[in-house]
ChimeraX commands (.cxc) that place a marker at each C-alpha (Angstrom):
marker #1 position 100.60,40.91,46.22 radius 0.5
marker #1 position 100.01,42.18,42.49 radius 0.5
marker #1 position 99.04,45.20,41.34 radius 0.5
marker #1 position 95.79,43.95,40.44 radius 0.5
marker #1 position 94.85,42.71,43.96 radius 0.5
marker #1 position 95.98,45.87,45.81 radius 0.5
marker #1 position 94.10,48.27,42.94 radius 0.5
marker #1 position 90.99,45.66,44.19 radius 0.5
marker #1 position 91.59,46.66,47.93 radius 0.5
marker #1 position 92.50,50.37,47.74 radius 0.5
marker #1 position 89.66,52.80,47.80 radius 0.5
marker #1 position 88.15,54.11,44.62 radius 0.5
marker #1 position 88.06,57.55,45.82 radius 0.5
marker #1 position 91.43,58.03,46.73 radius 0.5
marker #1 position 92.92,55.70,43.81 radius 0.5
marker #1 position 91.23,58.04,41.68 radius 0.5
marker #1 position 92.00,61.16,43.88 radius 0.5
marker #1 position 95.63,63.37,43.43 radius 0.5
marker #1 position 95.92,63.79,47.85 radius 0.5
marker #1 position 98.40,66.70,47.27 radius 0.5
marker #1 position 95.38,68.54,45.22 radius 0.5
marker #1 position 93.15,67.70,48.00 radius 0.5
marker #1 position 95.18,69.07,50.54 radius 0.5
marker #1 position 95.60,72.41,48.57 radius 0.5
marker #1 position 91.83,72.40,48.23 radius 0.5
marker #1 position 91.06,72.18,51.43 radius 0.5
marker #1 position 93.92,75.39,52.63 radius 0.5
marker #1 position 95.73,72.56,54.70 radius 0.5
marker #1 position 99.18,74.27,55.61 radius 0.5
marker #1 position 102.16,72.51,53.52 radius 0.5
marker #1 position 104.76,70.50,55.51 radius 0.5
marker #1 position 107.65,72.46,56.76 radius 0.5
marker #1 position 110.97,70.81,54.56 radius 0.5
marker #1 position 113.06,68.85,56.74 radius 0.5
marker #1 position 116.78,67.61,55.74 radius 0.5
marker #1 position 116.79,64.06,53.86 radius 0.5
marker #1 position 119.58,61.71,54.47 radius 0.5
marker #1 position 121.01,59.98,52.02 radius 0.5
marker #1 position 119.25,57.82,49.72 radius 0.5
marker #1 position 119.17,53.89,50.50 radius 0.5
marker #1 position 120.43,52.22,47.77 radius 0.5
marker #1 position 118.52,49.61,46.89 radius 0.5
marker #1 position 115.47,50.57,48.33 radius 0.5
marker #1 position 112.53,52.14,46.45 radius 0.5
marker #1 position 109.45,53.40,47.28 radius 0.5
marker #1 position 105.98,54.54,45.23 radius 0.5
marker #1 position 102.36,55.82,45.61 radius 0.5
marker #1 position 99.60,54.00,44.12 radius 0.5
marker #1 position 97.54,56.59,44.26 radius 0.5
marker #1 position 99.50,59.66,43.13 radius 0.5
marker #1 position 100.41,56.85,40.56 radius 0.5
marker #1 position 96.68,55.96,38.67 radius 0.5
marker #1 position 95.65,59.47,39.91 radius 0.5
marker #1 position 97.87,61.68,38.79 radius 0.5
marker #1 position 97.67,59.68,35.35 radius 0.5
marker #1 position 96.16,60.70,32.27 radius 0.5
marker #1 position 94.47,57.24,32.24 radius 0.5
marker #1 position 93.20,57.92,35.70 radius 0.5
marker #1 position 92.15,60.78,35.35 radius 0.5
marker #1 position 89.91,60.08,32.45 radius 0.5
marker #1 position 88.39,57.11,34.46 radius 0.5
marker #1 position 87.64,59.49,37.30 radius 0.5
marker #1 position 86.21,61.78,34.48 radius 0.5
marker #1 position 84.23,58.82,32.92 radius 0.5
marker #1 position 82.71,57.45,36.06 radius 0.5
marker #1 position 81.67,60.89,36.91 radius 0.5
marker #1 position 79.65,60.97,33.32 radius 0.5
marker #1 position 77.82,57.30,34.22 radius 0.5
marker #1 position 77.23,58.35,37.32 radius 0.5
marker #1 position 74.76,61.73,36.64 radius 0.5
marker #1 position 73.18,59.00,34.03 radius 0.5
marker #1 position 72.12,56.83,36.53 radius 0.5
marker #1 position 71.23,59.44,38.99 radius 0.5
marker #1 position 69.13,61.14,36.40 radius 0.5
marker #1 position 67.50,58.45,35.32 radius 0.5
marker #1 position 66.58,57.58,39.25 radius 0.5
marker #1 position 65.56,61.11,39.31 radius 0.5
marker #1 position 63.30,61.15,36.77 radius 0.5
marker #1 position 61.28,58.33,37.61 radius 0.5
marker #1 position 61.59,59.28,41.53 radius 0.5
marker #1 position 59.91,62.32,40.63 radius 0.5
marker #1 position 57.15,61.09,38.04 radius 0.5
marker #1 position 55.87,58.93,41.43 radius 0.5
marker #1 position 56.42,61.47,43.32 radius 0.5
marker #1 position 54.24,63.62,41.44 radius 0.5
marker #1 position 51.54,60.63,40.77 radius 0.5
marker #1 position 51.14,60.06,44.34 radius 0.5
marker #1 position 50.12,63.84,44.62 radius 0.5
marker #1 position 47.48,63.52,41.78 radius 0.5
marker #1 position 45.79,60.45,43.34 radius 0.5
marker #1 position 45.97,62.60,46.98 radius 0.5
marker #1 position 43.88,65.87,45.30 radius 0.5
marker #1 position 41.46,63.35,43.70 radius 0.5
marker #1 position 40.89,61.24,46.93 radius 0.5
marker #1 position 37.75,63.05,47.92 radius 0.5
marker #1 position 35.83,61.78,44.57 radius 0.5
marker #1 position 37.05,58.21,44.46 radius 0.5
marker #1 position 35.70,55.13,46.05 radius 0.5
marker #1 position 38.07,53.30,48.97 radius 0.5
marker #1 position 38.82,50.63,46.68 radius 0.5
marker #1 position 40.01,52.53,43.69 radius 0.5
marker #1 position 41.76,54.89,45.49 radius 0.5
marker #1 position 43.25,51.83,47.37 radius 0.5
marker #1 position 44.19,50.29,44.23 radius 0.5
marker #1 position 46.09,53.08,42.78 radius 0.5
marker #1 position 48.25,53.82,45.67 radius 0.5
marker #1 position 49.36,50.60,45.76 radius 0.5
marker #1 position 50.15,50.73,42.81 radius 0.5
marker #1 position 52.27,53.81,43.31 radius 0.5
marker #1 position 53.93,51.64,45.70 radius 0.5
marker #1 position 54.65,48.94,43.91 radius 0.5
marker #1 position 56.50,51.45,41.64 radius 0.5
marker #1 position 58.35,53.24,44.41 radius 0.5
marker #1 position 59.23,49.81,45.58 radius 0.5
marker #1 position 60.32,48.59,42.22 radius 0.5
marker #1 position 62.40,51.81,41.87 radius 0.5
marker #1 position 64.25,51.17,45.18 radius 0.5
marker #1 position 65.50,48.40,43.66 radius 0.5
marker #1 position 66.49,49.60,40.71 radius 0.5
marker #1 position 68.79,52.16,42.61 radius 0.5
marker #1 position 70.45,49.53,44.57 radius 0.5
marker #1 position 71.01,47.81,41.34 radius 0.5
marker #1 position 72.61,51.08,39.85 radius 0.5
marker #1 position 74.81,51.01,42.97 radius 0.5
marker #1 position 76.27,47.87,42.32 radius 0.5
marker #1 position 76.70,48.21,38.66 radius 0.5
marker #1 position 78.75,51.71,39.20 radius 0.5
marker #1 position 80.69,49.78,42.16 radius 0.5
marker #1 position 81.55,47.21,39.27 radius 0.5
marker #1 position 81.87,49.89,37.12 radius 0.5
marker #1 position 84.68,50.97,39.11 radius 0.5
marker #1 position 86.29,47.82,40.20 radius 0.5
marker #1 position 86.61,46.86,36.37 radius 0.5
marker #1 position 87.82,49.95,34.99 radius 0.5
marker #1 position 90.53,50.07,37.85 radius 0.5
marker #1 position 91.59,46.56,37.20 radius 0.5
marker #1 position 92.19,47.78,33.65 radius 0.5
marker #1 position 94.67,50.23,34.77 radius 0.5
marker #1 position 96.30,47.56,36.89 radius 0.5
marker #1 position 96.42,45.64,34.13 radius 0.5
marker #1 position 98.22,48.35,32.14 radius 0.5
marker #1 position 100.37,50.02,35.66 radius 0.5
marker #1 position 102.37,46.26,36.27 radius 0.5
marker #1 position 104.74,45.94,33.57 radius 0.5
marker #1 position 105.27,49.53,33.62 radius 0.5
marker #1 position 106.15,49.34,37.66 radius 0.5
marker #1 position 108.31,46.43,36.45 radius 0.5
marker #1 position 109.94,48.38,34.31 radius 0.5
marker #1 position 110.61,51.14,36.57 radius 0.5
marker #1 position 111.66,48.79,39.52 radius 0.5
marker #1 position 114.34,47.26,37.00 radius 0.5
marker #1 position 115.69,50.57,35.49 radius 0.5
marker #1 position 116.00,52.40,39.07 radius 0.5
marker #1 position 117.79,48.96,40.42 radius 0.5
marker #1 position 115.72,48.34,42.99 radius 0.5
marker #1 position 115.93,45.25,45.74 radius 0.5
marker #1 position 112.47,46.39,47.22 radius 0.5
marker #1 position 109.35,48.46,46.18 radius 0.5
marker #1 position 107.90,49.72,49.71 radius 0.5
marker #1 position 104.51,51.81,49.65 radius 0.5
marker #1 position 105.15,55.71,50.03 radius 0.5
marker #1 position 101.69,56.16,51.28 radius 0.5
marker #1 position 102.43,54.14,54.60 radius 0.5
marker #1 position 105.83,55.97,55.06 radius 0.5
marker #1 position 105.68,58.60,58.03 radius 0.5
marker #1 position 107.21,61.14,56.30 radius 0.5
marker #1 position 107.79,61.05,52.71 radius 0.5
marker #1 position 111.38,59.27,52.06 radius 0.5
marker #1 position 114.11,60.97,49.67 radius 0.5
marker #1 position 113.15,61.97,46.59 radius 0.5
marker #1 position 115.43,60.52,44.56 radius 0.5
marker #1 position 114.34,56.49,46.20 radius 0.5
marker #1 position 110.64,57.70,44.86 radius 0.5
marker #1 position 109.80,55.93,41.41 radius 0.5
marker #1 position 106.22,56.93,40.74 radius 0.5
marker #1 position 107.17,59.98,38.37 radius 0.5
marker #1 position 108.87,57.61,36.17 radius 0.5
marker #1 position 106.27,55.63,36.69 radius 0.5
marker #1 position 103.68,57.68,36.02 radius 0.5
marker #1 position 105.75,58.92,32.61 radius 0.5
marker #1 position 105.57,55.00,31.57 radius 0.5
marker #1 position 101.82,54.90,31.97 radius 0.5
marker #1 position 100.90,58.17,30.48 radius 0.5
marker #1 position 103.10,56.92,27.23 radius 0.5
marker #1 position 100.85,53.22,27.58 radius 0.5
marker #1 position 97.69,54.56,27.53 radius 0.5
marker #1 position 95.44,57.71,28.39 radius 0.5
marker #1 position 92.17,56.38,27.83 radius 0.5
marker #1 position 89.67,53.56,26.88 radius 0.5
marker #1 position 86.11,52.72,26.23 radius 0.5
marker #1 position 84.08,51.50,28.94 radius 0.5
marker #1 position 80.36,51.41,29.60 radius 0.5
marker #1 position 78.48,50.88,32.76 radius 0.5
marker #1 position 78.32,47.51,33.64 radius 0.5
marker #1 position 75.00,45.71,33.62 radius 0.5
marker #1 position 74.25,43.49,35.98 radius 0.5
marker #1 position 70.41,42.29,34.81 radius 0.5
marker #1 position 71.70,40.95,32.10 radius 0.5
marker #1 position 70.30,37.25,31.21 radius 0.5
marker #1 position 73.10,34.96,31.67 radius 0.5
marker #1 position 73.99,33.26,28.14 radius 0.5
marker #1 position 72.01,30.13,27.87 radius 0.5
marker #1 position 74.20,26.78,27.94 radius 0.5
marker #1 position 75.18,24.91,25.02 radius 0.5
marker #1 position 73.93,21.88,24.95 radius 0.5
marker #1 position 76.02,19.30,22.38 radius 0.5
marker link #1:1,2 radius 0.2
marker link #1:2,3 radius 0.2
marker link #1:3,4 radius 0.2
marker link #1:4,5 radius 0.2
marker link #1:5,6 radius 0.2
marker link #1:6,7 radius 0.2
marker link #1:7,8 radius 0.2
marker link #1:8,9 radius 0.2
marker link #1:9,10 radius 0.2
marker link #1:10,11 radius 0.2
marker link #1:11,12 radius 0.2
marker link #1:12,13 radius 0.2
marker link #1:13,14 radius 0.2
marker link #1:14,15 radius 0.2
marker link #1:15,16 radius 0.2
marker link #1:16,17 radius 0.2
marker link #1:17,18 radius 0.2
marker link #1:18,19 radius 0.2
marker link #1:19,20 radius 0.2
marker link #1:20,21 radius 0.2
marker link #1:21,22 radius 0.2
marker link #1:22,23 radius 0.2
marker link #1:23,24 radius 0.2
marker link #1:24,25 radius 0.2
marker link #1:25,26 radius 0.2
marker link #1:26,27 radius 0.2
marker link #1:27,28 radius 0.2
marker link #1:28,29 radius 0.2
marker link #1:29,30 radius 0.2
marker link #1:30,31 radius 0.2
marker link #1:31,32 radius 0.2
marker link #1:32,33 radius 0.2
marker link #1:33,34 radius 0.2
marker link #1:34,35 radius 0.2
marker link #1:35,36 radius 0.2
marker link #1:36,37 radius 0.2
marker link #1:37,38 radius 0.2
marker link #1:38,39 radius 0.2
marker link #1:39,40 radius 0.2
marker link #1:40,41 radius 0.2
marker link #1:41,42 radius 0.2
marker link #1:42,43 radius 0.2
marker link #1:43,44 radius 0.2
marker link #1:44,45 radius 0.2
marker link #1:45,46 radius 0.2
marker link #1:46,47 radius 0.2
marker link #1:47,48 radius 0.2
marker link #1:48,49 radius 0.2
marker link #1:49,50 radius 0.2
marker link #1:50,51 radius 0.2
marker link #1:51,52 radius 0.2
marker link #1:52,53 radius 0.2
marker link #1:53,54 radius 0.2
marker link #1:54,55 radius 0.2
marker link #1:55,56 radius 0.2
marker link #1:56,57 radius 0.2
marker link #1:57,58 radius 0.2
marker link #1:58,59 radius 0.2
marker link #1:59,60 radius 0.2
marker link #1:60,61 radius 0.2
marker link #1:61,62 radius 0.2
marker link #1:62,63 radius 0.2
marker link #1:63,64 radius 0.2
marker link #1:64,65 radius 0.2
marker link #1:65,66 radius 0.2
marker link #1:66,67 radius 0.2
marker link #1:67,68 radius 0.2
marker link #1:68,69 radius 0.2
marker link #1:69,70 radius 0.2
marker link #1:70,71 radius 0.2
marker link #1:71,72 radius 0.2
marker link #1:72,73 radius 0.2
marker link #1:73,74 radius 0.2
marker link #1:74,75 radius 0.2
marker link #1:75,76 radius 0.2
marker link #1:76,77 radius 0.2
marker link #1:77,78 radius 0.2
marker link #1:78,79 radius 0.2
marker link #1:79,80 radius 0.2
marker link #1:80,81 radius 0.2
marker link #1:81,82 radius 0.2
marker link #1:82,83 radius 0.2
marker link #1:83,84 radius 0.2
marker link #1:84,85 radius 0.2
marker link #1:85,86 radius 0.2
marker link #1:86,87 radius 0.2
marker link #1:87,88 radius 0.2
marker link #1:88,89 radius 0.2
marker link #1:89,90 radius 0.2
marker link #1:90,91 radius 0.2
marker link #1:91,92 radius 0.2
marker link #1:92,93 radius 0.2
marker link #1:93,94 radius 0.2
marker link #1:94,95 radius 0.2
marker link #1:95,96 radius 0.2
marker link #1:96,97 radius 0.2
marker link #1:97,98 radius 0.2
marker link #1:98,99 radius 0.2
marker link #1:99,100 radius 0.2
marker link #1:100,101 radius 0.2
marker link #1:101,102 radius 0.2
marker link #1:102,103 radius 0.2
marker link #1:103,104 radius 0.2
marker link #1:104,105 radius 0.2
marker link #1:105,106 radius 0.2
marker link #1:106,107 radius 0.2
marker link #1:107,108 radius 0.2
marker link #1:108,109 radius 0.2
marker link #1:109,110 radius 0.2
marker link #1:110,111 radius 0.2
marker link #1:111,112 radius 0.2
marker link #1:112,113 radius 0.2
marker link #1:113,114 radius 0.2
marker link #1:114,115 radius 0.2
marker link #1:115,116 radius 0.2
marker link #1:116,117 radius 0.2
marker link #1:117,118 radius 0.2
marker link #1:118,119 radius 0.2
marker link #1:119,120 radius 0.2
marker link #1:120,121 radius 0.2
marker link #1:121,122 radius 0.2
marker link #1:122,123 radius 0.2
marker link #1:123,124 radius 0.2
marker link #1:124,125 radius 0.2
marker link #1:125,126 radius 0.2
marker link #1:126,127 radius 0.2
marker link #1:127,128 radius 0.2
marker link #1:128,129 radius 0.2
marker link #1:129,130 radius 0.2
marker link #1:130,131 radius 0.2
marker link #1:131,132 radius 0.2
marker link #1:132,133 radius 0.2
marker link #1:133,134 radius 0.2
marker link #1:134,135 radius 0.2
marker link #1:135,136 radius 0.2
marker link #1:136,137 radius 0.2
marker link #1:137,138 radius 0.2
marker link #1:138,139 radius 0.2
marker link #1:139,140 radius 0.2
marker link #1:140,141 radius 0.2
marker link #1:141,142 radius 0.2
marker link #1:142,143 radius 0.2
marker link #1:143,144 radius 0.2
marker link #1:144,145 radius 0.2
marker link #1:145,146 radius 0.2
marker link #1:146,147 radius 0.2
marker link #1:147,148 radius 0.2
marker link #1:148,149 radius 0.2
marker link #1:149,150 radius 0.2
marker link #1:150,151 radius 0.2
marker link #1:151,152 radius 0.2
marker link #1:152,153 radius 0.2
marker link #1:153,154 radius 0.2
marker link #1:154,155 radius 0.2
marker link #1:155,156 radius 0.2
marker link #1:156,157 radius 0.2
marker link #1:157,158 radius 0.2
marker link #1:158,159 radius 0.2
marker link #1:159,160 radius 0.2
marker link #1:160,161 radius 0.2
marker link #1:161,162 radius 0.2
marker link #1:162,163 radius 0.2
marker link #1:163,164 radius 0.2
marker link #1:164,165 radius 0.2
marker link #1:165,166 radius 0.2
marker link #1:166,167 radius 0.2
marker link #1:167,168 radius 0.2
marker link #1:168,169 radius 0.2
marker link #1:169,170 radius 0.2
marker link #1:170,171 radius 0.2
marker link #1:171,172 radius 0.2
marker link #1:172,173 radius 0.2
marker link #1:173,174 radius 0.2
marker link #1:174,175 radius 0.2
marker link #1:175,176 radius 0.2
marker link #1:176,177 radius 0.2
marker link #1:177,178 radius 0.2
marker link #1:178,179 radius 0.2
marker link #1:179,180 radius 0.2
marker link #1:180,181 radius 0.2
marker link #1:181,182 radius 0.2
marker link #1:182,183 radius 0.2
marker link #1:183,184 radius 0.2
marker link #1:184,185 radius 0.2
marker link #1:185,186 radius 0.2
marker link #1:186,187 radius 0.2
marker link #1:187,188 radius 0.2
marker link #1:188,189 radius 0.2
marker link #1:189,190 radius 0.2
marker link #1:190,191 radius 0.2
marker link #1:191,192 radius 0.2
marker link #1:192,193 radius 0.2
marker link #1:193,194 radius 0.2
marker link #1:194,195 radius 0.2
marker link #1:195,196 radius 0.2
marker link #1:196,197 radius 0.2
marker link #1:197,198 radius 0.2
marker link #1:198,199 radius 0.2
marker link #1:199,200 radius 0.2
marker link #1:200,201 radius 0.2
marker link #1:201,202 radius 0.2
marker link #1:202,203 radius 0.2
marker link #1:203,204 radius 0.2
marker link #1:204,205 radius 0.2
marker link #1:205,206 radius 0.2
view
């Protein structure tokens, strides 16, 4: 499996999301130390998360998403609550206009609220593409350096840390020097919302 595909299958959240910060936050007791064995040579293991996570990169995505994401909700907002308070207005003046006008404008009002609705659902999807792309960027960028890493600690196999029981020994962990590599790659990049009512690009014909 490549980097890319797993990065597409792991959860934003907690690709995005340092656990051992989350733990602190949350006054979860640390794990009593236990004795390690020796390491096995050969044998490497590595966190994807604490990996784009702890990251500058990933960090700045997390920080970036964040920033598109009180956009769109403030946009949603804002028109959520100029409905909101248009269906009011129509209400107070329903006692001096005719059933059919007053019919007519709160359908209208619907229309909008309807038309909003999907607008928000759109949002979703773009941010969830948002996310997916921006992700698969850092993939992109995380693969040669894991490579790298995998090579220079002499590795024979690269097992996940985060389905190991209890965390292996240090020293058969690669995702500090993996983590180094990435932060000396690349710490940020541009990215935009993606926008997903976008005309497709007409065909050229010959």
């Amino acid at each position: 499996m490549t980097l890319k595909t797993l990065v597409a299958t792991t959860a934003v959240a907690a690709a995005l999301a340092t656990s051992t910060q989350a733990l602190a936050q949350g006054g979860a007791a640390a794990p009593a130390p236990i004795a390690q064995g020796p390491a096995i040579p050969g044998i490497c293991v590595m966190s994807l998360d604490a990996a784009i996570g702890s990251s500058t990169v990933g960090k700045y995505v997390q920080t970036r998403l964040g920033q598109i994401s009180t956009q769109v909700q403030s946009e949603v907002n804002g028109e959520q609550t100029q409905i909101a308070n248009d269906a009011k207005a129509i209400d107070a003046k329903r006692a001096t206009l005719d059933q059919a006008t007053f019919d007519k404008q709160s359908a209208d009002i619907q229309l909008r609220a309807n038309a909003l609705n999907r607008k928000a659902q759109l949002r979703e999807r773009e941010l969830q593409a948002t996310q997916q792309k921006a992700l698969g960027r850092i993939a992109q960028e995380l693969d040669p350096v894991v490579r790298a890493a995998y090579q220079q600690a002499k590795c024979s196999i690269l097992i996940s840390r985060d389905a190991v029981i209890v965390a292996p020994n240090p020293s058969m962990d690669i995702t500090p020097a993996v983590i180094t590599g990435l932060n000396a790659k690349i710490t940020q990049f541009t990215f935009d919302r993606e926008r997903l009512d976008q005309p497709a690009p007409a065909a050229q014909t010959k």
